[in-house]
C-alpha positions in Angstrom: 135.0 110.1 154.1 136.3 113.4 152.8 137.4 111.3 149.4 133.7 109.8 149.3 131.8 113.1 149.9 134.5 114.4 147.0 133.4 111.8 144.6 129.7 112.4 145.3 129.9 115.9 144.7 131.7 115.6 141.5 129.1 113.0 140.4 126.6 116.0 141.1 128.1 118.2 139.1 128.7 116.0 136.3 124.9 115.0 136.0 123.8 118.4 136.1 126.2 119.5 133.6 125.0 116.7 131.7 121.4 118.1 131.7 121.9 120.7 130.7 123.7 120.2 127.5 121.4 117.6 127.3 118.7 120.2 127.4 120.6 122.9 124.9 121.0 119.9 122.2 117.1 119.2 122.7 116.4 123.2 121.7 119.0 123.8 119.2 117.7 120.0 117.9 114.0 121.9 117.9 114.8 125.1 116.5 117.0 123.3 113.6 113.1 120.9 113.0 111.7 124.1 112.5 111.2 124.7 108.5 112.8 127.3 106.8 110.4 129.0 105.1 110.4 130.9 101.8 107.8 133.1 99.9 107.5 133.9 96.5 105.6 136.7 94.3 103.5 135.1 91.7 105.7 136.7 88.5 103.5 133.6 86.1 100.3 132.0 87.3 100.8 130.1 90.8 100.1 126.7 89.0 103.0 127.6 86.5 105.7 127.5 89.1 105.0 124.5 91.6 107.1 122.2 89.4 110.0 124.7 89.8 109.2 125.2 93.5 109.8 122.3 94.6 112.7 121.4 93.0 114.0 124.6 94.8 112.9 123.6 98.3 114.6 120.0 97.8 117.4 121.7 97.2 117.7 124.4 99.6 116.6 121.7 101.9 119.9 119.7 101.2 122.3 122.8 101.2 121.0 124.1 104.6 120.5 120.6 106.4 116.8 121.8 107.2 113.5 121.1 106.0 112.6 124.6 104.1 109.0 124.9 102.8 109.0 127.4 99.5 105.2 129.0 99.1 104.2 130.9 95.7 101.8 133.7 97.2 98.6 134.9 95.0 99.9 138.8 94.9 102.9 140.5 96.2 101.5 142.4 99.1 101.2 139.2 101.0 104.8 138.4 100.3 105.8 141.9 102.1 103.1 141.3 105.0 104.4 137.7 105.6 108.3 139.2 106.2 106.8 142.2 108.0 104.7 139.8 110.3 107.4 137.2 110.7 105.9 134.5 109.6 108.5 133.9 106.7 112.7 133.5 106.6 113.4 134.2 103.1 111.2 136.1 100.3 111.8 136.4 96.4 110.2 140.0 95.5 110.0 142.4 92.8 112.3 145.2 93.5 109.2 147.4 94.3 107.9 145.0 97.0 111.5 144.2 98.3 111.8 148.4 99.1 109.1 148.6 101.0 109.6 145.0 102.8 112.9 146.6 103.6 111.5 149.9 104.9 109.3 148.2 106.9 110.8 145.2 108.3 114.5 145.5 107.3 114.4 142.2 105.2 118.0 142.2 103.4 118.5 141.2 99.8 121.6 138.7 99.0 121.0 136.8 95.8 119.4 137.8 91.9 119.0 136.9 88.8 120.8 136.8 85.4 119.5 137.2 82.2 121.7 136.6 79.9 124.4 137.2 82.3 123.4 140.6 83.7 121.6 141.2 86.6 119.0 144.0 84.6 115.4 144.0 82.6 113.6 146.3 81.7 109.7 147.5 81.8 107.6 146.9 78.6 104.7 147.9 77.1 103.2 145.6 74.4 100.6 145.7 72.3 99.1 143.0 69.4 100.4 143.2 66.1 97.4 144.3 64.5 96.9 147.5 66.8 97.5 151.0 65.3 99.6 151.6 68.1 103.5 151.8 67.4 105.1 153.8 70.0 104.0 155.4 73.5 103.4 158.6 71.6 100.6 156.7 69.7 99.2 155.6 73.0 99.4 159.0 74.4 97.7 160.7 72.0 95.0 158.9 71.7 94.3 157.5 75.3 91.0 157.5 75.3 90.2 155.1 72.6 92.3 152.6 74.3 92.2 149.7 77.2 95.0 149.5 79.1 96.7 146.9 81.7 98.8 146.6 84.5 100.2 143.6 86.1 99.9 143.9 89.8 99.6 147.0 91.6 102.4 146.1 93.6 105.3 145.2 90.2 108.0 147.0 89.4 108.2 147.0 86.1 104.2 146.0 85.2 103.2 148.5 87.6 105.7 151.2 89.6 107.5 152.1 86.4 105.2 152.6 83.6 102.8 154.2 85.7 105.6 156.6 86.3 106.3 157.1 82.8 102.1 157.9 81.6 101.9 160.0 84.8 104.9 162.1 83.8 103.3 162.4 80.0 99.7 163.2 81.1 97.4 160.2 81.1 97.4 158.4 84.3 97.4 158.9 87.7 95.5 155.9 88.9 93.3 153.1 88.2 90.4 155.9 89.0 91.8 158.6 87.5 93.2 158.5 83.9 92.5 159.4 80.3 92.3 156.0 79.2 89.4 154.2 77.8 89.8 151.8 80.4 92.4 150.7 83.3 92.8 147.2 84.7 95.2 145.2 86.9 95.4 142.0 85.6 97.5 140.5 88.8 100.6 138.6 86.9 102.6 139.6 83.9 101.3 136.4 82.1 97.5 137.1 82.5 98.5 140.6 80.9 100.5 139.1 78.1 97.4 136.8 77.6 95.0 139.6 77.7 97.1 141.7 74.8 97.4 138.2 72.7 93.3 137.7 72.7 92.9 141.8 72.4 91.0 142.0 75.6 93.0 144.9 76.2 95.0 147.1 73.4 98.5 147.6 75.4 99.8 146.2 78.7 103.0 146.6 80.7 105.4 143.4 81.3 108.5 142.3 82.8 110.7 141.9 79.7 112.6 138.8 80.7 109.0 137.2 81.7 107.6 138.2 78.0 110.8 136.6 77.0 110.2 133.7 78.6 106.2 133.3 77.6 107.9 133.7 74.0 110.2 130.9 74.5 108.0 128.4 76.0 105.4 129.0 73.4 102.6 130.4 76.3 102.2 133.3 74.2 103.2 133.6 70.2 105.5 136.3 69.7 104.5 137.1 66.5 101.0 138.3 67.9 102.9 141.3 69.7 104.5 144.8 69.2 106.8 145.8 72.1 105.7 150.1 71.8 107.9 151.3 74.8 110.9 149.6 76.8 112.5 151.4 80.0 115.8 151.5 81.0 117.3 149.3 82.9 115.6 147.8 86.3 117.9 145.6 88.9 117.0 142.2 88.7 114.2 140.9 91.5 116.0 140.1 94.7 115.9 137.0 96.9 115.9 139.0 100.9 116.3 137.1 103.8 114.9 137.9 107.4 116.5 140.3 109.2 118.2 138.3 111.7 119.1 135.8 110.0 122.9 134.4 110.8 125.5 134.8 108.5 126.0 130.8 108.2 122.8 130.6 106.9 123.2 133.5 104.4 126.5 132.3 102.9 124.8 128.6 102.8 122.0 130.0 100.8 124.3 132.3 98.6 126.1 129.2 97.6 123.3 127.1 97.2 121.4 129.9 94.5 125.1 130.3 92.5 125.2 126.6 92.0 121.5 126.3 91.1 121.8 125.0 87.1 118.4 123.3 86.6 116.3 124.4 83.6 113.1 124.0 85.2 113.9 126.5 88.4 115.9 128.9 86.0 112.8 129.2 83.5 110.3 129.9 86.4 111.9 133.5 86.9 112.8 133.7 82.7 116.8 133.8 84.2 120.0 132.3 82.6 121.5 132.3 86.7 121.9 133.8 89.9 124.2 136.3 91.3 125.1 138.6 94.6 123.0 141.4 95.5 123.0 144.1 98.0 120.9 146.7 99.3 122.2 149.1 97.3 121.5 147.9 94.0 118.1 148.7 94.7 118.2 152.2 95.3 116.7 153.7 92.0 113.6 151.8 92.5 113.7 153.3 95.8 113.4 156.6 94.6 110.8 155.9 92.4 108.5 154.6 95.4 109.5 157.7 97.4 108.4 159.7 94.2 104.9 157.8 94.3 104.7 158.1 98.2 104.6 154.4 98.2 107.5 154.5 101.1 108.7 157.4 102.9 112.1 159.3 102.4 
């Protein structure tokens, strides 16, 4: 009898263990269903990058075993409010939006670009070809006969930068306030390249490695353009993940960007590659934002 009662007992046991496991397979089984999900600033024209997007998510679905949904957003603020608000894993930002995504939800940058096998580019400002205009003194001086654009408020380099460098010499302090003829944001670096090409506007500021890129897939013609001022040099735009994100998944996507060799995906950011970033690499552009009051110290 004591042998039976044994036996029953252990069969008890056995089931319940067997539940349970049963039960942590099912969640882990659910959480792993959930996508993955990725969102990117809108560096050309959303309709320019889908191509290129989803060859990205196919792979990254591959590499991390997980369906992973990549979204182009239509302006950078929504890529920052999507981390911030948790409704993203992983967000490709310009190094502007990725400080303040980092002040305010601690997303954590792993992964850039190359161009031409440096992680750096640089802030332009173009002009056409037939425009008087042949350095930032030019522009200066003369301000107010001219049209100027931005990018979007939120860039780095079509935005945070040059606005830095025409607030320092006099001219600008917002789209409101400035000694322009007129200001605009045009909301992409190609709509501003665009808008200097058909002289809606007589100077503009770019991402150089996108103007490059414009150049070289014949969206603009560079021989309609004067390049007047260049910066020095930016870190590249950083792919951040969530802040709790586990370090298998990190070193899965790490990998997965270094081996990334298509044209297509490459071309879509104007980069020759990917490389390892950190926090750190980002802390001029830090300082700039602190110096605009965009984040706090």
């Amino acid at each position: 009898m004591k042998k039976k009662t044994l036996y029953v007992l252990f069969l008890v046991i056995t089931l319940v263990l067997s539940a349970c496991g049963s039960n942590a397979s099912d969640e882990n089984k659910k959480d792993n269903e959930e996508p993955f999900t990725i969102g990117v600033i809108p560096v050309q024209t959303v309709g320019e990058m889908e191509t290129a997007m989803d060859k990205l998510q196919s792979i990254l679905t591959k590499e991390l075993n997980r369906e992973v949904s990549v979204e182009v957003y239509p302006d950078y603020n929504g890529v920052v409010e999507a981390m911030n608000y948790n409704k993203i894993d992983m967000a490709y930002f310009g190094p502007l939006t990725y400080v303040v995504a980092h002040d305010k939800s601690g997303a954590k940058a792993i992964i850039t670009q190359l161009i031409d096998g440096e992680p750096f580019y640089h802030s332009y400002i173009i002009t056409h070809k037939d425009s008087p205009l042949n350095s930032i003194e030019d522009l200066v001086a003369n301000s107010k006969e001219f049209d100027f654009a931005f990018g979007d408020i939120n860039s780095t380099s079509g935005s945070l930068i040059p606005s830095i460098e025409l607030k320092d010499r006099g001219v600008f302090e917002s789209e409101d306030e400035h000694q322009f003829k007129s200001v605009r944001f045009t909301g992409s670096h190609d709509a501003t390249a665009l808008a200097v090409q058909n002289q809606l506007v007589d100077a503009g500021a770019i991402d150089s490695a996108i103007y490059n890129q414009l150049v070289e897939s014949k969206k603009i013609d560079g021989s309609l353009f004067k390049t007047i001022w260049e910066s020095e040099k930016l870190f590249q735009y950083p792919w951040a993940v969530h802040k709790d994100t586990d370090d298998e998944t990190i070193q899965k996507l790490k990998s997965a960007f270094l081996a990334i060799d298509d044209e297509e995906i490459l071309a879509a950011f104007g980069a020759s590659g990917f490389t390892e970033a950190t926090d750190a690499d980002y802390e001029s552009i830090r300082q700039a934002a602190i110096k605009q009051g965009i984040i706090n110290e």
